[in-house]
CHARMM internal coordinates of N, CA and C (Angstrom, degrees):
IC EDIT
DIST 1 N 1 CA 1.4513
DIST 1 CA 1 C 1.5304
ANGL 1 N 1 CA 1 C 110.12
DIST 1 C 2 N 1.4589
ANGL 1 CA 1 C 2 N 107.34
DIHE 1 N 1 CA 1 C 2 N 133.17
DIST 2 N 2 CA 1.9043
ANGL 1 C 2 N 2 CA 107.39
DIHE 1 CA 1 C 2 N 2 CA 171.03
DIST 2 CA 2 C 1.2789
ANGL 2 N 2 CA 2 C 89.37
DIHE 1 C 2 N 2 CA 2 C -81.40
DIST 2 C 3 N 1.4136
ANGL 2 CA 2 C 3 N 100.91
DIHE 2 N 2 CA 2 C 3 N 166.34
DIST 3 N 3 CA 1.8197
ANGL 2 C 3 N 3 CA 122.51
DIHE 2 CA 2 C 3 N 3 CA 157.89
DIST 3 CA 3 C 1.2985
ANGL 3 N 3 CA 3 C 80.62
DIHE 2 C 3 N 3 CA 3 C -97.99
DIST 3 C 4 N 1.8706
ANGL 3 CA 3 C 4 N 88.50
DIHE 3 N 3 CA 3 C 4 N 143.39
DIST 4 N 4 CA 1.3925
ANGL 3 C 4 N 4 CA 131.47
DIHE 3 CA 3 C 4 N 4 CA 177.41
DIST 4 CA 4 C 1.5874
ANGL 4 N 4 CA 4 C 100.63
DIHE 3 C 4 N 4 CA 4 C -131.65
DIST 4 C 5 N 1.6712
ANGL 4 CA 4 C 5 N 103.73
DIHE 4 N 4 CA 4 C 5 N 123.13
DIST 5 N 5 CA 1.6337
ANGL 4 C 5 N 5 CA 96.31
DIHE 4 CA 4 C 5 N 5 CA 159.56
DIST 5 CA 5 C 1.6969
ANGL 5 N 5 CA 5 C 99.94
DIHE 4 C 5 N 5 CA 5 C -154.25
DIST 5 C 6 N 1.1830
ANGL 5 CA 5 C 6 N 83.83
DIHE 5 N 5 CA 5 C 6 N -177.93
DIST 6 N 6 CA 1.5031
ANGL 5 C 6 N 6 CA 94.67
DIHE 5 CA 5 C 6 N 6 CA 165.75
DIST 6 CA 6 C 1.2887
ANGL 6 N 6 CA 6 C 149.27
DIHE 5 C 6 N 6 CA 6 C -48.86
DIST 6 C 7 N 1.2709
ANGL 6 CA 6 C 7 N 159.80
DIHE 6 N 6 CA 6 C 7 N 109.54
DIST 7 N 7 CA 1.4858
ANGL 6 C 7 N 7 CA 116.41
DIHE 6 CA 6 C 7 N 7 CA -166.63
DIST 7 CA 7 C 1.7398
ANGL 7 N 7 CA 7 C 92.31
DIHE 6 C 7 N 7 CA 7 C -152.81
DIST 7 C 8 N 1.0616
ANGL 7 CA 7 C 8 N 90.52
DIHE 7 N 7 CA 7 C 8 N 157.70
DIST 8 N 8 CA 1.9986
ANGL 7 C 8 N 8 CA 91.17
DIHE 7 CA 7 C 8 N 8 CA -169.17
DIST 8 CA 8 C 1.2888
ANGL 8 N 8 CA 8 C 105.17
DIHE 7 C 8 N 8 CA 8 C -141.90
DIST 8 C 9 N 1.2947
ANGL 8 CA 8 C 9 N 150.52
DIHE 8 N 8 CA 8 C 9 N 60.57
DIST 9 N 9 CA 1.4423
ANGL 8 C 9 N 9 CA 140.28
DIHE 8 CA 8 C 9 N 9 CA -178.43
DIST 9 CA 9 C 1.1304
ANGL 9 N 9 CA 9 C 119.88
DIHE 8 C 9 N 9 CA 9 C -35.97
DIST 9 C 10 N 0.8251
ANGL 9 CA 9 C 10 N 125.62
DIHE 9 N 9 CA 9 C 10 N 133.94
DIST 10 N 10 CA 1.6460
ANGL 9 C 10 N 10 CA 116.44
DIHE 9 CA 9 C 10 N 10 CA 161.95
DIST 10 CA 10 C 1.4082
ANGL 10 N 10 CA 10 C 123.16
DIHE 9 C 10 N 10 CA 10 C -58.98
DIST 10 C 11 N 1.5958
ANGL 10 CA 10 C 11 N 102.35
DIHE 10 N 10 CA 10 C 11 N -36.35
DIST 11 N 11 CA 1.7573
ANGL 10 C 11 N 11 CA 88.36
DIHE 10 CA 10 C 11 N 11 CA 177.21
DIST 11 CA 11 C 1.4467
ANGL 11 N 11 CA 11 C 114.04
DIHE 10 C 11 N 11 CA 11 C -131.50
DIST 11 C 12 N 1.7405
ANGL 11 CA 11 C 12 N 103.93
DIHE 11 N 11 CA 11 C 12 N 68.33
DIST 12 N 12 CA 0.9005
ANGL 11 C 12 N 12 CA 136.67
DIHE 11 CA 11 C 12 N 12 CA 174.03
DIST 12 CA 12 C 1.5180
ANGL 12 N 12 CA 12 C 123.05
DIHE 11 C 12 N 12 CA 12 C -69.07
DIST 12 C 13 N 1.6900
ANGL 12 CA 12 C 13 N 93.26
DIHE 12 N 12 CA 12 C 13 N -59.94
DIST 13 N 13 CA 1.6138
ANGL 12 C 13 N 13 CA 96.11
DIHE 12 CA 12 C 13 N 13 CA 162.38
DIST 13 CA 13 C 1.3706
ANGL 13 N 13 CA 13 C 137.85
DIHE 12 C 13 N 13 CA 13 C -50.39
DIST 13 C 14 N 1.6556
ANGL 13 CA 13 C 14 N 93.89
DIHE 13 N 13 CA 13 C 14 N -50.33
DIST 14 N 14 CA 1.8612
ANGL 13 C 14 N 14 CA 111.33
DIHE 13 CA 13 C 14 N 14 CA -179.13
DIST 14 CA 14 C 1.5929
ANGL 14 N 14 CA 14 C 104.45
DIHE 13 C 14 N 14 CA 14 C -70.58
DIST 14 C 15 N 1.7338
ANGL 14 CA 14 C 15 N 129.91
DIHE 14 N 14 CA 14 C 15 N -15.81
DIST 15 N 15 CA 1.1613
ANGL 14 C 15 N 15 CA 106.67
DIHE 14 CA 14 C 15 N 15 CA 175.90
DIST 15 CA 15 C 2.0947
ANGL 15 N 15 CA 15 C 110.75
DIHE 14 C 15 N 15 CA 15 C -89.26
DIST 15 C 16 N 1.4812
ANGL 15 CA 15 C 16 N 90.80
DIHE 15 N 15 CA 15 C 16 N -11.10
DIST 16 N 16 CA 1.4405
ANGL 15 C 16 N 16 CA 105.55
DIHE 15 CA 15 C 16 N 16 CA -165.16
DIST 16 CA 16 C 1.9963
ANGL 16 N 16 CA 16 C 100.39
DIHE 15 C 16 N 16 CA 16 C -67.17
DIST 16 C 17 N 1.8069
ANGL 16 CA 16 C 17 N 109.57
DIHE 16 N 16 CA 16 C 17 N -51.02
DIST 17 N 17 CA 1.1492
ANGL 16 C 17 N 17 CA 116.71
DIHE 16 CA 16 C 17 N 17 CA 166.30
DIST 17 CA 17 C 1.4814
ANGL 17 N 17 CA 17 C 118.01
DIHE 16 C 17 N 17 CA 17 C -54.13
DIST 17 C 18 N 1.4898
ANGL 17 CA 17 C 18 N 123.52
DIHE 17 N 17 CA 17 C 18 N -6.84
DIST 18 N 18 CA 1.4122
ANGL 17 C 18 N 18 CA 117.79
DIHE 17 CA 17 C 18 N 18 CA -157.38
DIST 18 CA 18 C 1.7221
ANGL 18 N 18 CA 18 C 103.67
DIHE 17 C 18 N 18 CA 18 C -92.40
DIST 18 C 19 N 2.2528
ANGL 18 CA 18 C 19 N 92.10
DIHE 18 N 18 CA 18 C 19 N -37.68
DIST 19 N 19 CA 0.7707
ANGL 18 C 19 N 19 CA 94.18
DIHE 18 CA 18 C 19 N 19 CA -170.98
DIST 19 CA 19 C 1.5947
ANGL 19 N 19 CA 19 C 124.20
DIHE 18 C 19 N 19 CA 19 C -75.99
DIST 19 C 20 N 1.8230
ANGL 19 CA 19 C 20 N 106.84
DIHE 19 N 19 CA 19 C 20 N -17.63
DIST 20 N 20 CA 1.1292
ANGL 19 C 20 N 20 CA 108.96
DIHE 19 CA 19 C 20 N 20 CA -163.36
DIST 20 CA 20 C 1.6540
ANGL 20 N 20 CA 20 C 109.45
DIHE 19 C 20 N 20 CA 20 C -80.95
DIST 20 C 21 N 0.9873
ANGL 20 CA 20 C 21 N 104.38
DIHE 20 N 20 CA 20 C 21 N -31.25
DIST 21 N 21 CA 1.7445
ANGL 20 C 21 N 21 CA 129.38
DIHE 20 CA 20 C 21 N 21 CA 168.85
DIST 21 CA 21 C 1.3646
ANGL 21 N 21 CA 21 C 111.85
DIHE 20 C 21 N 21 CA 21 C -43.08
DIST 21 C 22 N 1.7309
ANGL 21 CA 21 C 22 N 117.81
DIHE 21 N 21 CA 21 C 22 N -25.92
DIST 22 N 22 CA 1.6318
ANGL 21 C 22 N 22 CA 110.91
DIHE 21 CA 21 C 22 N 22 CA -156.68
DIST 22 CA 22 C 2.0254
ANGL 22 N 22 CA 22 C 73.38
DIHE 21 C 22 N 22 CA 22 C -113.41
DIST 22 C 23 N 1.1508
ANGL 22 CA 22 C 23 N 120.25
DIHE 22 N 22 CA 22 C 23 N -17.68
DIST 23 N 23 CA 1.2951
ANGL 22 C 23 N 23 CA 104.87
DIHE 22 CA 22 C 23 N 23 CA -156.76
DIST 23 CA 23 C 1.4775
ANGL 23 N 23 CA 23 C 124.91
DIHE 22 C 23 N 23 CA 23 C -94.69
DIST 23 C 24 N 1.8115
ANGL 23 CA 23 C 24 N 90.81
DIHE 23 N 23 CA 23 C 24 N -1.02
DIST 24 N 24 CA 1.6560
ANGL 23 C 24 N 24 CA 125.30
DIHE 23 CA 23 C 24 N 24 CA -159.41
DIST 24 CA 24 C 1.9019
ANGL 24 N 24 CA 24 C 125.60
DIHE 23 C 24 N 24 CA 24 C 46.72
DIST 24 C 25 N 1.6944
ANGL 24 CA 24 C 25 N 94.73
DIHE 24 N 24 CA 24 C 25 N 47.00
DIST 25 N 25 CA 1.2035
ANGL 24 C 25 N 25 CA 107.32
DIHE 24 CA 24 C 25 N 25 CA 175.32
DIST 25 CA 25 C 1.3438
ANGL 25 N 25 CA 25 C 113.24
DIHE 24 C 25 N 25 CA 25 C -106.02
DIST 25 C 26 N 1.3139
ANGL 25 CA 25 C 26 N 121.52
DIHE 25 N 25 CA 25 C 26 N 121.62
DIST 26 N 26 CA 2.2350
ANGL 25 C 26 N 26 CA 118.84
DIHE 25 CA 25 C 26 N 26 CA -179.99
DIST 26 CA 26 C 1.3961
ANGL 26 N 26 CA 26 C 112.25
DIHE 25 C 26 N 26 CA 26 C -72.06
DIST 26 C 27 N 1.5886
ANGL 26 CA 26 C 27 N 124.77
DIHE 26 N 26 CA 26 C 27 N -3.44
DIST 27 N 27 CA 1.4535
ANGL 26 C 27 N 27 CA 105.42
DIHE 26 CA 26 C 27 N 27 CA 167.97
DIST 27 CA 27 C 1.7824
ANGL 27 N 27 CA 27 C 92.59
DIHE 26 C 27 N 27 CA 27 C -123.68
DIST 27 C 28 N 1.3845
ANGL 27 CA 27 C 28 N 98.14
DIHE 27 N 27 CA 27 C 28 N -176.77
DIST 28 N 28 CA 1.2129
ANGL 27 C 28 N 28 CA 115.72
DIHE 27 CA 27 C 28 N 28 CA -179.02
DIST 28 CA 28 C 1.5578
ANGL 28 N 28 CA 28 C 123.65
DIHE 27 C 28 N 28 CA 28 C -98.90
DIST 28 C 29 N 1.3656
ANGL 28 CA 28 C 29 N 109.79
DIHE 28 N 28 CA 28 C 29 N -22.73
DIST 29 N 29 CA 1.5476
ANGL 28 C 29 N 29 CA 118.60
DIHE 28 CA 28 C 29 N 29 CA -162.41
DIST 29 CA 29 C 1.8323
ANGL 29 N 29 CA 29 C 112.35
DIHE 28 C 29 N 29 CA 29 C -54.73
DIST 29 C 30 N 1.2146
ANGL 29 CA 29 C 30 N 124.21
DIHE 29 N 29 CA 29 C 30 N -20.48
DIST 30 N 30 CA 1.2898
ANGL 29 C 30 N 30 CA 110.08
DIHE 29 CA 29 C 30 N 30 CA 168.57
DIST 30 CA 30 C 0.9138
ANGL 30 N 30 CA 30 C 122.46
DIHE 29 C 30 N 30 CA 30 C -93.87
DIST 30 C 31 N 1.7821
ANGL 30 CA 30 C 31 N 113.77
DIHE 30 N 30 CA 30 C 31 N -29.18
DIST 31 N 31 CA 1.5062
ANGL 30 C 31 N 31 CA 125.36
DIHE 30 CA 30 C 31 N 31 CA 177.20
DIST 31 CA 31 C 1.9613
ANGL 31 N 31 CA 31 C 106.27
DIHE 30 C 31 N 31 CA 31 C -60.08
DIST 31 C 32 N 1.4555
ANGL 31 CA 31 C 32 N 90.41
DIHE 31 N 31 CA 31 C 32 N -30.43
DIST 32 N 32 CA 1.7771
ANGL 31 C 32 N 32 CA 79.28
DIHE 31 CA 31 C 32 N 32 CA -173.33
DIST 32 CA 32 C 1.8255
ANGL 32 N 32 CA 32 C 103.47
DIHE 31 C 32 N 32 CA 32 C -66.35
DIST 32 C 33 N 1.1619
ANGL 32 CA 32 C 33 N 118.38
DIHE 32 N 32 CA 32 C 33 N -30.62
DIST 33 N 33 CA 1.4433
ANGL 32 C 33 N 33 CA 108.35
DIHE 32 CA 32 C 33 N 33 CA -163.10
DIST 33 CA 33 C 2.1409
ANGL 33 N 33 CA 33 C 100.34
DIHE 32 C 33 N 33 CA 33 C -79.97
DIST 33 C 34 N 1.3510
ANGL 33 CA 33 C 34 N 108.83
DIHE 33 N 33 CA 33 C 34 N -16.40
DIST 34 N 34 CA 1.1492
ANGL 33 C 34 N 34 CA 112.39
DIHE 33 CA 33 C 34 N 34 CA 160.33
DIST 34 CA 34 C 1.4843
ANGL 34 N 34 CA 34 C 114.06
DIHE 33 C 34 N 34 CA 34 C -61.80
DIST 34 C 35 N 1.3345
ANGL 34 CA 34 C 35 N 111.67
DIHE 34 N 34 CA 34 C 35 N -90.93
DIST 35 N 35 CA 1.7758
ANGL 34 C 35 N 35 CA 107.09
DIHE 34 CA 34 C 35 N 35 CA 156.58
DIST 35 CA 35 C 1.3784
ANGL 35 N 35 CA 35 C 120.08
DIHE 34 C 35 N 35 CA 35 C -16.38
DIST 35 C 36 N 1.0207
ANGL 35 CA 35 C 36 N 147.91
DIHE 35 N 35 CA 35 C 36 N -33.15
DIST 36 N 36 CA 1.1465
ANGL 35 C 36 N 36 CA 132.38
DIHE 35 CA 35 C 36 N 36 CA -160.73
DIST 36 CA 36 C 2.5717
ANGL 36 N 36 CA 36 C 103.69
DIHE 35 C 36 N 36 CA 36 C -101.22
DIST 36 C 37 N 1.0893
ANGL 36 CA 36 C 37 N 71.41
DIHE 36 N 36 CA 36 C 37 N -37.29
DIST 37 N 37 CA 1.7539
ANGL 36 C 37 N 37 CA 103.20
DIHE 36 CA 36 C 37 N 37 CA 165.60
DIST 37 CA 37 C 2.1171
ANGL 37 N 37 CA 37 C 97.69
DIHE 36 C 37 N 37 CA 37 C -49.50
DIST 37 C 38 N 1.0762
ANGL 37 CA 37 C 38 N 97.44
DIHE 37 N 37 CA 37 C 38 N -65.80
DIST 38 N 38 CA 1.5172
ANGL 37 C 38 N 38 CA 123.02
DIHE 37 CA 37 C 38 N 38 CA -177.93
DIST 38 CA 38 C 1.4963
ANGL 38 N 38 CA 38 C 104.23
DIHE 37 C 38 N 38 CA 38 C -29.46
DIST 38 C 39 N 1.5334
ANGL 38 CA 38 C 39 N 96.08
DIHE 38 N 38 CA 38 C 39 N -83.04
DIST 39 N 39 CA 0.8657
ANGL 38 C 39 N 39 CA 151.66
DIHE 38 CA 38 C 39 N 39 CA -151.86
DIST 39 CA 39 C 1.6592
ANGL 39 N 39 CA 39 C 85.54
DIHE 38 C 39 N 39 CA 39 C -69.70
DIST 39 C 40 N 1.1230
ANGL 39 CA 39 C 40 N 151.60
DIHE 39 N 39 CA 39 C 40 N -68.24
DIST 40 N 40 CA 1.2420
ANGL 39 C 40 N 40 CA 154.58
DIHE 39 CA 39 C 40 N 40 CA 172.70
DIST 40 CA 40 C 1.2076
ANGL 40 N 40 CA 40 C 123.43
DIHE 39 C 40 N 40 CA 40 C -56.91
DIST 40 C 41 N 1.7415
ANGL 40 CA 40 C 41 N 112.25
DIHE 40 N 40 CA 40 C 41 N -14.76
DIST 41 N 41 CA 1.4943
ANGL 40 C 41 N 41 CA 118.64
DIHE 40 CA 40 C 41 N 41 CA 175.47
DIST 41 CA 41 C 1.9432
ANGL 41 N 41 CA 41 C 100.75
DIHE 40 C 41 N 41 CA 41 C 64.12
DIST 41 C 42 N 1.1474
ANGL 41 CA 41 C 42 N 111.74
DIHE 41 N 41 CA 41 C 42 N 18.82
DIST 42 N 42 CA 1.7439
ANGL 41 C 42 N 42 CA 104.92
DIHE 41 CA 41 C 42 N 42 CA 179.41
DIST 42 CA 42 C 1.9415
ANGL 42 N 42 CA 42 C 103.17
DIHE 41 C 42 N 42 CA 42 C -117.61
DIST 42 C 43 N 1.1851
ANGL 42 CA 42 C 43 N 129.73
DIHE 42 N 42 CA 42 C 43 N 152.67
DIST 43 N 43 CA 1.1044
ANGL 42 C 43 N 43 CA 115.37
DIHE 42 CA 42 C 43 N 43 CA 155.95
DIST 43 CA 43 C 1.4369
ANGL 43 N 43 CA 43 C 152.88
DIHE 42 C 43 N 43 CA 43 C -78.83
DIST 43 C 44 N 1.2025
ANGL 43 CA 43 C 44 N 132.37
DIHE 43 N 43 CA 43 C 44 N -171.54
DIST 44 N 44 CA 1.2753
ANGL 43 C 44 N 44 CA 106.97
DIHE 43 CA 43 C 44 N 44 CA -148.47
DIST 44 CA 44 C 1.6263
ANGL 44 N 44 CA 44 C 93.90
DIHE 43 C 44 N 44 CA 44 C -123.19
DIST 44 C 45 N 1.7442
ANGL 44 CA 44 C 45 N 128.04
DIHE 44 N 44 CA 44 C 45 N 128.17
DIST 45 N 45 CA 1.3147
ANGL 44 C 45 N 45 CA 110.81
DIHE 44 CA 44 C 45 N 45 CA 177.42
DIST 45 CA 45 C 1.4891
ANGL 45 N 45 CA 45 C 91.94
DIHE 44 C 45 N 45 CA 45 C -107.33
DIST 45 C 46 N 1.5005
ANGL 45 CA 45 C 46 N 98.04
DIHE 45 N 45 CA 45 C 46 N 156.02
DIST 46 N 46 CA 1.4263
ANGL 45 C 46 N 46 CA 122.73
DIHE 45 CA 45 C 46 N 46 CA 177.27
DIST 46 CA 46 C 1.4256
ANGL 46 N 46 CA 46 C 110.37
DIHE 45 C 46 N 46 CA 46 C -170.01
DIST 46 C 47 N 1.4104
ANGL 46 CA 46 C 47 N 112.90
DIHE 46 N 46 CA 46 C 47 N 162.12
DIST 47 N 47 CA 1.1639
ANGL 46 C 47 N 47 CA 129.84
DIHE 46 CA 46 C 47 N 47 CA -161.57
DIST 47 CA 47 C 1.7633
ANGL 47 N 47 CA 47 C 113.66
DIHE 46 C 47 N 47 CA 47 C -132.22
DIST 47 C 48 N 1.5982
ANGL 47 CA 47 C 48 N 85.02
DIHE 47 N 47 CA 47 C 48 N -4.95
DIST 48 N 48 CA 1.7427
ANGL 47 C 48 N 48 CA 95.03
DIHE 47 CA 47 C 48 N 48 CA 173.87
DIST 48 CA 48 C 2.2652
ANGL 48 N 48 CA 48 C 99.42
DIHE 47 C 48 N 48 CA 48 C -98.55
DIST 48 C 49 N 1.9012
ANGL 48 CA 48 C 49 N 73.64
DIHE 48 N 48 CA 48 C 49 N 123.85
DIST 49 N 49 CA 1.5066
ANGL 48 C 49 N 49 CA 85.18
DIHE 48 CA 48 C 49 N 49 CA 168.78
DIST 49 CA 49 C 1.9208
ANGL 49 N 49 CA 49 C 125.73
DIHE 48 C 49 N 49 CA 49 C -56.05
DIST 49 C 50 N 1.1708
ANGL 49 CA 49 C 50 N 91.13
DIHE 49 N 49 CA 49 C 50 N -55.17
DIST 50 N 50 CA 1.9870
ANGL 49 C 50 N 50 CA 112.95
DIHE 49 CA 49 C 50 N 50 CA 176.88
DIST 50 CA 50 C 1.8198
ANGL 50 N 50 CA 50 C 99.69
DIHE 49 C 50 N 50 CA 50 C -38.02
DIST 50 C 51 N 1.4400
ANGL 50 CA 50 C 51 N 112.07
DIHE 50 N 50 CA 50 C 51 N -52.73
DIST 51 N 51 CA 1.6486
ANGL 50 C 51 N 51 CA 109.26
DIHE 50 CA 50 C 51 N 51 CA -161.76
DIST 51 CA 51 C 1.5120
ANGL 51 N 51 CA 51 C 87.95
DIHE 50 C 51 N 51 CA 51 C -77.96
DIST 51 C 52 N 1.2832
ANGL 51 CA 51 C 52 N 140.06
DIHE 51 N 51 CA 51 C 52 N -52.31
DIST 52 N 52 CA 1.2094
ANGL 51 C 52 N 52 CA 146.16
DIHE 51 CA 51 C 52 N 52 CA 175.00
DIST 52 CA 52 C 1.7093
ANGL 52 N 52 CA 52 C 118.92
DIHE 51 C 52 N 52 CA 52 C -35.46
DIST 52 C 53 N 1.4082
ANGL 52 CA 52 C 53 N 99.99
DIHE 52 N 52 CA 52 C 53 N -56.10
DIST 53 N 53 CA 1.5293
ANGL 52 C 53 N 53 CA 90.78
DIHE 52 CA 52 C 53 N 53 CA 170.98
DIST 53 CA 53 C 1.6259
ANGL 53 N 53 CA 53 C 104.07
DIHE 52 C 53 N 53 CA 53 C -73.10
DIST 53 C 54 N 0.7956
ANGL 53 CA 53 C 54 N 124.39
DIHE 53 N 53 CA 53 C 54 N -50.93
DIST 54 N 54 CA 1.7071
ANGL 53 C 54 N 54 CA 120.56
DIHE 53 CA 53 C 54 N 54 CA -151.22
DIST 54 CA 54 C 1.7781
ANGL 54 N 54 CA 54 C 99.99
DIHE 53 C 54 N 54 CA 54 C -87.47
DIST 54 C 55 N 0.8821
ANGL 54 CA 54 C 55 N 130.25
DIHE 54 N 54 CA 54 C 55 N -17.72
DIST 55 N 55 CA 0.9866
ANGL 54 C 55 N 55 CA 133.95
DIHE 54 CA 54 C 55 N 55 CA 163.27
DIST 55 CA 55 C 1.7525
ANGL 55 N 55 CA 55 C 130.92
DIHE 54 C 55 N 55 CA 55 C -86.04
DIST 55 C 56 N 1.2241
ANGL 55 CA 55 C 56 N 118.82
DIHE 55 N 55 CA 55 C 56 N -5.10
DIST 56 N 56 CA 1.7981
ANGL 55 C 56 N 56 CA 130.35
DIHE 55 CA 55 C 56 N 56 CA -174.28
DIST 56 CA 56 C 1.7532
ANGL 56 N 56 CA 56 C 93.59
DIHE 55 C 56 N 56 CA 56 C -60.02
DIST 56 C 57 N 1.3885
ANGL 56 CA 56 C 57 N 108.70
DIHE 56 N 56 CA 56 C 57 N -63.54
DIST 57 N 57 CA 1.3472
ANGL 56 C 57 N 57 CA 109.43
DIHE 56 CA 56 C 57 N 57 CA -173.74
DIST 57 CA 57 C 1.8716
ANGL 57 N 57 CA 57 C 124.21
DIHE 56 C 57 N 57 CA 57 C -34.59
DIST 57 C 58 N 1.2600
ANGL 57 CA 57 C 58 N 88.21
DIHE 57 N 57 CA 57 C 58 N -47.20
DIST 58 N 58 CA 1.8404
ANGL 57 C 58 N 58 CA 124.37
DIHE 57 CA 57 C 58 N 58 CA -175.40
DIST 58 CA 58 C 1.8672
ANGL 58 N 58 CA 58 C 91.52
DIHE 57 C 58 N 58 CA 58 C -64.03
DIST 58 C 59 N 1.3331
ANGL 58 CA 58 C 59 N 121.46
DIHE 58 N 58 CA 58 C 59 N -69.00
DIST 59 N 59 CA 1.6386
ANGL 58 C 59 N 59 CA 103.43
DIHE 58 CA 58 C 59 N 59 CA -159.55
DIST 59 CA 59 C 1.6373
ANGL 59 N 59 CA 59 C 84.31
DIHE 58 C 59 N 59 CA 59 C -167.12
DIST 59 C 60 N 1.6439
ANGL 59 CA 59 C 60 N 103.21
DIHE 59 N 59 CA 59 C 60 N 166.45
DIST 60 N 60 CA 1.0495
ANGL 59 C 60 N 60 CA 121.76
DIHE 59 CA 59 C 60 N 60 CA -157.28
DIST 60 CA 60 C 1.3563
ANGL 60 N 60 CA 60 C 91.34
DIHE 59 C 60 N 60 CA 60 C -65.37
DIST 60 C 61 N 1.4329
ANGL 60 CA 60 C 61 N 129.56
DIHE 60 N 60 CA 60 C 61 N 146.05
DIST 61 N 61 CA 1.6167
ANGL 60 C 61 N 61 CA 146.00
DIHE 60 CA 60 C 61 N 61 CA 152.43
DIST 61 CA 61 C 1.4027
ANGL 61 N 61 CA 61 C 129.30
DIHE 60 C 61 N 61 CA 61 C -85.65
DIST 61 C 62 N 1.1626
ANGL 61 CA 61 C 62 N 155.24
DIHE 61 N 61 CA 61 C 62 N 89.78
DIST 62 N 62 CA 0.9945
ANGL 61 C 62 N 62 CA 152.72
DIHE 61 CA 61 C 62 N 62 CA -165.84
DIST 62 CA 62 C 1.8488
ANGL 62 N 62 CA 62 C 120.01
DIHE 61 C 62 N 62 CA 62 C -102.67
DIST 62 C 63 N 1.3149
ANGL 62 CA 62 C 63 N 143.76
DIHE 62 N 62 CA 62 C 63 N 130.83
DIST 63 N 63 CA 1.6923
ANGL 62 C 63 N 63 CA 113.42
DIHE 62 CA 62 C 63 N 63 CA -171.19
DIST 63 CA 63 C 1.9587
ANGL 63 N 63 CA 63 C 77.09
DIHE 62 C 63 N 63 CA 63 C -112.68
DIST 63 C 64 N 1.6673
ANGL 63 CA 63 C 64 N 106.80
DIHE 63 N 63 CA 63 C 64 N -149.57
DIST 64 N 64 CA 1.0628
ANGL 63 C 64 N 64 CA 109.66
DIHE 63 CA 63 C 64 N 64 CA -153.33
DIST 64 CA 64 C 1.9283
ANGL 64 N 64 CA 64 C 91.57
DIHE 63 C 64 N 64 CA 64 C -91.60
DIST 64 C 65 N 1.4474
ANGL 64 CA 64 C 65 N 107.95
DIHE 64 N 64 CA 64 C 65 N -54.20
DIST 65 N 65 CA 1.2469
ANGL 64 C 65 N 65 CA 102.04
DIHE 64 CA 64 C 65 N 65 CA 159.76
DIST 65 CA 65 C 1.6044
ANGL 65 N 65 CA 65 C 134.28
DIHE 64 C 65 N 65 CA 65 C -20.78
DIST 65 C 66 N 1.3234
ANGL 65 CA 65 C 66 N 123.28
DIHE 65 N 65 CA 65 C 66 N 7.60
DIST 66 N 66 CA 1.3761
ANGL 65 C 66 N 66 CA 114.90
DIHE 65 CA 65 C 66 N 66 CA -148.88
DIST 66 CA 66 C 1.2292
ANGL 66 N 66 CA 66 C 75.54
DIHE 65 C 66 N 66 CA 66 C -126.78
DIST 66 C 67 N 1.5782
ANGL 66 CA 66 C 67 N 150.74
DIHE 66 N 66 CA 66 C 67 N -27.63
DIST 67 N 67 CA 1.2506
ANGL 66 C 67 N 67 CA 139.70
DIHE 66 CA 66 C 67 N 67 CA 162.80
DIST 67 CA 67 C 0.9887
ANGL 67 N 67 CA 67 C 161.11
DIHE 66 C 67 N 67 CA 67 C -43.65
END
COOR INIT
IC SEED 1 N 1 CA 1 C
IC BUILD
Protein backbone atom coordinates (compact mmCIF):
# COMPACT_ATOMS: atom_id res chain seq x y z
CA UNK A 1 0.00 0.00 0.00
CA UNK A 2 1.25 3.82 -0.83
CA UNK A 3 0.28 6.49 1.69
CA UNK A 4 -2.24 8.67 0.27
CA UNK A 5 -3.10 12.06 1.82
CA UNK A 6 -3.88 15.29 1.33
CA UNK A 7 -1.60 17.96 0.54
CA UNK A 8 -2.26 21.63 -0.57
CA UNK A 9 0.83 23.87 -1.06
CA UNK A 10 0.44 27.08 -0.84
CA UNK A 11 2.36 27.91 -3.81
CA UNK A 12 1.12 25.44 -5.79
CA UNK A 13 -0.71 27.59 -8.11
CA UNK A 14 2.05 30.36 -8.57
CA UNK A 15 4.55 27.48 -9.22
CA UNK A 16 1.89 25.74 -11.55
CA UNK A 17 1.56 29.33 -13.61
CA UNK A 18 5.40 29.48 -13.51
CA UNK A 19 5.56 26.37 -14.95
CA UNK A 20 3.07 26.81 -17.63
CA UNK A 21 4.46 30.28 -18.59
CA UNK A 22 8.10 28.80 -19.21
CA UNK A 23 6.45 25.89 -21.14
CA UNK A 24 4.17 28.10 -23.46
CA UNK A 25 1.03 26.46 -22.21
CA UNK A 26 -2.41 29.09 -21.49
CA UNK A 27 -3.82 26.83 -18.84
CA UNK A 28 -2.32 25.40 -15.91
CA UNK A 29 -3.86 21.93 -15.36
CA UNK A 30 -0.77 19.86 -16.23
CA UNK A 31 1.69 22.32 -15.09
CA UNK A 32 -0.10 22.12 -11.66
CA UNK A 33 0.49 18.32 -11.37
CA UNK A 34 4.17 19.27 -12.35
CA UNK A 35 4.24 21.87 -9.51
CA UNK A 36 2.84 19.87 -7.23
CA UNK A 37 5.61 16.89 -8.14
CA UNK A 38 8.13 19.93 -7.43
CA UNK A 39 6.88 21.03 -4.84
CA UNK A 40 6.76 17.57 -2.97
CA UNK A 41 10.32 16.75 -4.02
CA UNK A 42 8.59 13.11 -5.18
CA UNK A 43 8.19 12.10 -8.81
CA UNK A 44 5.69 12.26 -11.04
CA UNK A 45 3.97 8.93 -12.64
CA UNK A 46 2.15 9.24 -15.79
CA UNK A 47 1.30 7.52 -18.68
CA UNK A 48 0.65 10.59 -20.88
CA UNK A 49 3.49 10.97 -23.42
CA UNK A 50 2.80 15.08 -24.20
CA UNK A 51 3.28 15.92 -20.15
CA UNK A 52 6.27 13.55 -20.27
CA UNK A 53 8.05 15.10 -23.04
CA UNK A 54 7.39 18.70 -22.23
CA UNK A 55 7.51 18.35 -18.85
CA UNK A 56 11.18 16.14 -18.10
CA UNK A 57 12.89 19.50 -17.81
CA UNK A 58 10.14 20.78 -15.11
CA UNK A 59 10.32 17.54 -12.56
CA UNK A 60 11.16 14.10 -12.40
CA UNK A 61 8.90 11.80 -14.95
CA UNK A 62 8.32 8.48 -14.11
CA UNK A 63 5.69 5.98 -16.54
CA UNK A 64 4.43 2.70 -15.03
CA UNK A 65 7.39 0.69 -16.28
CA UNK A 66 9.63 2.60 -13.98
CA UNK A 67 8.44 0.44 -11.00
Amino acid sequence: HAPIGLRQPGRLLEEAWQIATRLGWAKTYDAEYLALARLLHCPLLTIDARLTRAGSLEAEIIGPADL
